[in-house]
TORKOL-4160 file (C-alpha; in steps of 0.2 Angstrom, whole numbers, padded with zeros to 4 digits, m for minus):
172
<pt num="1" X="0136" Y="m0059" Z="m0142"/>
<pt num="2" X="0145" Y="m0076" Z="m0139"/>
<pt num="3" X="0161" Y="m0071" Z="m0137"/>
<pt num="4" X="0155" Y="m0058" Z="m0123"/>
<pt num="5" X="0145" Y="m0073" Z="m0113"/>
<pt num="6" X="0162" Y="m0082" Z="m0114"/>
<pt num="7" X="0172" Y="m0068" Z="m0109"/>
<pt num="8" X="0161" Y="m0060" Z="m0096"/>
<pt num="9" X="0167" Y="m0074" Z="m0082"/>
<pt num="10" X="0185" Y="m0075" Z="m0084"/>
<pt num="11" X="0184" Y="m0055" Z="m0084"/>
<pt num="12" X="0174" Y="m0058" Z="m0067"/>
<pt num="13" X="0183" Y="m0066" Z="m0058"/>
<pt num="14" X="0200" Y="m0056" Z="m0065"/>
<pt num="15" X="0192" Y="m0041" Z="m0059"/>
<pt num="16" X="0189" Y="m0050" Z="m0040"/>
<pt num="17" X="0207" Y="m0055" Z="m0041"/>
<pt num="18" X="0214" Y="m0038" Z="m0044"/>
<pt num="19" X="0201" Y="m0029" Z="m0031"/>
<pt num="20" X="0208" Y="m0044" Z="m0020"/>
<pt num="21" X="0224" Y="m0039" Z="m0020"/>
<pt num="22" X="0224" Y="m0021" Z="m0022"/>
<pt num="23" X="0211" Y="m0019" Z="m0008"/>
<pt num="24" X="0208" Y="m0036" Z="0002"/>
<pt num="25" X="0192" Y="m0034" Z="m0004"/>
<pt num="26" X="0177" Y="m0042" Z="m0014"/>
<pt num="27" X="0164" Y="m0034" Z="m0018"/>
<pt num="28" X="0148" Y="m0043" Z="m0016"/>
<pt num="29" X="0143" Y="m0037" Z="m0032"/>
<pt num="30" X="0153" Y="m0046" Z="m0042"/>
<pt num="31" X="0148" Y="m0062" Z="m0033"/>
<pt num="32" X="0128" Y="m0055" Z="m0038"/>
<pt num="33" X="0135" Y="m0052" Z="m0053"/>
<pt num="34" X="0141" Y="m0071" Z="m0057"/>
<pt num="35" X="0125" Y="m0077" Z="m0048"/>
<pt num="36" X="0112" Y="m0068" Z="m0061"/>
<pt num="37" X="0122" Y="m0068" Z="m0076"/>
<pt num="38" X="0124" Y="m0091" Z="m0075"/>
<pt num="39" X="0106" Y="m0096" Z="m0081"/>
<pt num="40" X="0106" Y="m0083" Z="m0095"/>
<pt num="41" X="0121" Y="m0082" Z="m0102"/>
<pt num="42" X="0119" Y="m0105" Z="m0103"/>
<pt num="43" X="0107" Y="m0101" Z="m0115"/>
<pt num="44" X="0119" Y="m0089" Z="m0124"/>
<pt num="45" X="0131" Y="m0104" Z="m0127"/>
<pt num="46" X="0120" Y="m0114" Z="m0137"/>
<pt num="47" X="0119" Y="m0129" Z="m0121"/>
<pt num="48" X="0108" Y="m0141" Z="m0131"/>
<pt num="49" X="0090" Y="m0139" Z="m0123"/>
<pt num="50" X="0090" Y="m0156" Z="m0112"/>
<pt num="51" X="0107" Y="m0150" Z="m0103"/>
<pt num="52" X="0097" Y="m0133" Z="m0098"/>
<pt num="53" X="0083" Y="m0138" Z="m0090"/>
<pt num="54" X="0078" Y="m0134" Z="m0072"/>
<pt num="55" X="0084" Y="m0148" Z="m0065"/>
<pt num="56" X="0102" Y="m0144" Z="m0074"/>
<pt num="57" X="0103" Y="m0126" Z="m0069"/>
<pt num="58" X="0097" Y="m0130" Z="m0050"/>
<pt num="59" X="0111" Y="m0143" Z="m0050"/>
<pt num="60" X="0123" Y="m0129" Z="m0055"/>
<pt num="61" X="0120" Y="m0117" Z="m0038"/>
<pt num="62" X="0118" Y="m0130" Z="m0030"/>
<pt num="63" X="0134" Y="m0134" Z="m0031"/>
<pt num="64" X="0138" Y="m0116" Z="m0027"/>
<pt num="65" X="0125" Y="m0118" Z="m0014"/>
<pt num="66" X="0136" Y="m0131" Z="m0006"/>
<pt num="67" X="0151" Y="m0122" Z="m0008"/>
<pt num="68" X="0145" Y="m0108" Z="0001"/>
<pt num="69" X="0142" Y="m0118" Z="0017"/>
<pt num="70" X="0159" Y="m0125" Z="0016"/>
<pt num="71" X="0168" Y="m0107" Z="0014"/>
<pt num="72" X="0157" Y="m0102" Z="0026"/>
<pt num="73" X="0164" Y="m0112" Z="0041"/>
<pt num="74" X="0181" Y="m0109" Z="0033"/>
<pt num="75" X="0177" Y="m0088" Z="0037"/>
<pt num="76" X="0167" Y="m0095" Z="0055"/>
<pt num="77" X="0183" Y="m0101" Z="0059"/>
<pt num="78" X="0194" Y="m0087" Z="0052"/>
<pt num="79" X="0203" Y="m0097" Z="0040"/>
<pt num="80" X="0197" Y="m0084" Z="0024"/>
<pt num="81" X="0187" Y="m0067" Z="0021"/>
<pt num="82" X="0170" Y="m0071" Z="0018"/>
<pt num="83" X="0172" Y="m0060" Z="0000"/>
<pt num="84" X="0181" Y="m0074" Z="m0003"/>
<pt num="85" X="0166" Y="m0088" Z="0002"/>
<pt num="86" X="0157" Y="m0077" Z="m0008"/>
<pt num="87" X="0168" Y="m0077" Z="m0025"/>
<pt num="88" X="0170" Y="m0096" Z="m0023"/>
<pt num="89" X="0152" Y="m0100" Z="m0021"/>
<pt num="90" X="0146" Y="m0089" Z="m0036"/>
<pt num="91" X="0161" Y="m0097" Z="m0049"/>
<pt num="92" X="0154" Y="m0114" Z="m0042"/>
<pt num="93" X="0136" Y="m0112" Z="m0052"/>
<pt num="94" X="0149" Y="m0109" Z="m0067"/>
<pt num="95" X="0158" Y="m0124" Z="m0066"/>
<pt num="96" X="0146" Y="m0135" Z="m0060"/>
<pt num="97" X="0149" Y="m0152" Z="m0050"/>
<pt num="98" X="0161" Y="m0160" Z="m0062"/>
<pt num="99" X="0175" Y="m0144" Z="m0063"/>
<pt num="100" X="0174" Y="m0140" Z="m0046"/>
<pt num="101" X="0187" Y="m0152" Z="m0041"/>
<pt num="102" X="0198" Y="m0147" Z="m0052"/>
<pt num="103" X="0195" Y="m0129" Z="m0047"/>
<pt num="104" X="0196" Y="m0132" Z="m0027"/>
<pt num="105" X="0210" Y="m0141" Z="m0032"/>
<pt num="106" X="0220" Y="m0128" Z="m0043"/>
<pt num="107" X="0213" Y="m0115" Z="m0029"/>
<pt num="108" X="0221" Y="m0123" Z="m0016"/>
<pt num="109" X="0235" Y="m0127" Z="m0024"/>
<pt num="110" X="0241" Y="m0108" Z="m0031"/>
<pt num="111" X="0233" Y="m0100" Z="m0014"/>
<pt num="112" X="0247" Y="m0111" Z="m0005"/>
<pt num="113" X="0260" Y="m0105" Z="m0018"/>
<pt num="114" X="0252" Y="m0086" Z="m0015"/>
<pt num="115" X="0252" Y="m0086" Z="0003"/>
<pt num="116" X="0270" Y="m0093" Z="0002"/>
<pt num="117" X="0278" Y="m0083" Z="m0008"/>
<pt num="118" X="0268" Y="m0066" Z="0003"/>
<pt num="119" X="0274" Y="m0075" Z="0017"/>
<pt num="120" X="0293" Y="m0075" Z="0010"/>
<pt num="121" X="0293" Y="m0058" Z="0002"/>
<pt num="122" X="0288" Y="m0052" Z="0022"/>
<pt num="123" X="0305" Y="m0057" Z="0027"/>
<pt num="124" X="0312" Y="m0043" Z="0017"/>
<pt num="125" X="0312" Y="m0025" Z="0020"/>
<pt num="126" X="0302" Y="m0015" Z="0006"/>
<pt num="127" X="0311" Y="m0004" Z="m0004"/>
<pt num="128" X="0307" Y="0016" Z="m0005"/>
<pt num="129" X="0297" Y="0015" Z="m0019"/>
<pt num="130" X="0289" Y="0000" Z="m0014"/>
<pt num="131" X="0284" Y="0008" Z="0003"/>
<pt num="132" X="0273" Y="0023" Z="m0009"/>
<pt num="133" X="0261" Y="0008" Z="m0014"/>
<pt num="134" X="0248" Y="0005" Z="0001"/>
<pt num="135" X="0243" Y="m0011" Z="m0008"/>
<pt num="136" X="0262" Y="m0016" Z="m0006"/>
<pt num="137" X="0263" Y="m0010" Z="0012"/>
<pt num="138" X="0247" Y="m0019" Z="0017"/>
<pt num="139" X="0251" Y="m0037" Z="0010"/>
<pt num="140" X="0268" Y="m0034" Z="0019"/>
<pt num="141" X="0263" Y="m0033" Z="0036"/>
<pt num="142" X="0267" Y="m0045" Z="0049"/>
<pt num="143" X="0250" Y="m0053" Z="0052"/>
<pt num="144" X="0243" Y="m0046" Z="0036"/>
<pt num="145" X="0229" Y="m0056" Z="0027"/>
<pt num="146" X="0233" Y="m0065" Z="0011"/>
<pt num="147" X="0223" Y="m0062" Z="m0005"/>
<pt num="148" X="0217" Y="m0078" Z="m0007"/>
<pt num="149" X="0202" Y="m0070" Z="m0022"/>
<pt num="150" X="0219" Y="m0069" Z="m0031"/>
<pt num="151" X="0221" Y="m0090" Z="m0033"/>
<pt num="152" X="0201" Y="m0090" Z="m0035"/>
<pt num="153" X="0202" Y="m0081" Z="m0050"/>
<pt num="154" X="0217" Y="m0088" Z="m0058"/>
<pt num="155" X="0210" Y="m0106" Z="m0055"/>
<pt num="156" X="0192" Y="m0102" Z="m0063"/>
<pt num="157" X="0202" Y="m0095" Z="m0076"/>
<pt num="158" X="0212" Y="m0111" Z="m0077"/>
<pt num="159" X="0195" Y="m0123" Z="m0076"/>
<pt num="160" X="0185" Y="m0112" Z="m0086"/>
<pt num="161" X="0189" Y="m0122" Z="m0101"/>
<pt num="162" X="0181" Y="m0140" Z="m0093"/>
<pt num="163" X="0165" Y="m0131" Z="m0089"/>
<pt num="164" X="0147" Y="m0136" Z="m0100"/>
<pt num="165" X="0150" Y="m0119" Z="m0105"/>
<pt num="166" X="0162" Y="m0118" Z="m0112"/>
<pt num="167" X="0163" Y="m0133" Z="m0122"/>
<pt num="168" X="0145" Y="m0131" Z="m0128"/>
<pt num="169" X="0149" Y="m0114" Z="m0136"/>
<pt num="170" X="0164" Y="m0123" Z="m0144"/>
<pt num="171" X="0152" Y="m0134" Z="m0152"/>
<pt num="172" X="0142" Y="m0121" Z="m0161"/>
């Protein structure tokens, strides 16, 4: 039971990566998904009692909570999709105020490198069989979106390690 509480973010957040890129979309139900599954599967983890009380678990969204207001004036201003707002805000409650750093960081840091590398490979033309992949053909257009739940998900990956979580269930 353990080792699927553990698992079920990382193969969360995965998940919105792939759906990311393959479709440039989130699903909100995966952001639900995250946002229901924080409190109980805390307890699952063996957090000592005084780290999971109220006060402990409201901090967590409200670090999501503030998150959300950030990515959402980043998609006001057209600067992400708002799946993406979504996505970030539900891993938020998962890594609580200390890890986020890290993970806006990390974030940041390999949707640059994403966004580059898409932005490079554009210069190019596509190859035949590359042109039967409409996944392919939509990240290669001109003024095409980048799939930035691709660098959300592999940072929470990264992070995932640092959360209260995580290392509670290491304890046990």
């Amino acid at each position: 039971m353990l080792s699927f509480a553990l698992g079920s973010f990382p193969l969360l957040m995965i998940f919105a990566a792939c759906m990311d890129l393959l479709t440039m979309r989130i699903s909100n139900k995966i952001s639900i998904a995250l946002l229901l599954a924080f409190a109980p599967l805390a307890a699952l983890s063996g957090l000592p009692f005084w780290t999971l009380d109220l006060h402990s678990i409201g901090m967590h969204y409200a670090c999501g909570l503030c998150l959300l207001l950030f990515t959402f004036a980043l998609y006001a201003f057209g600067k992400i999709g708002g799946g993406d707002a979504k996505l970030a805000a539900a891993s938020a409650v998962w890594m609580g105020w200390g890890p986020v750093i890290d993970y806006l960081l990390i974030a940041s840091l390999l949707g640059g490198a994403l966004a580059l590398l898409i932005l490079f490979g554009r210069t190019f033309a596509l190859p035949l069989f590359m042109l039967k992949q409409p996944w392919i053909v939509n990240l290669h257009k001109p003024k095409g979106r980048i799939p930035y739940g691709v660098a959300l998900g592999l940072a929470a990956v990264i992070v995932y390690p640092q959360t209260a979580i995580w290392i509670a269930a290491q304890g046990m």
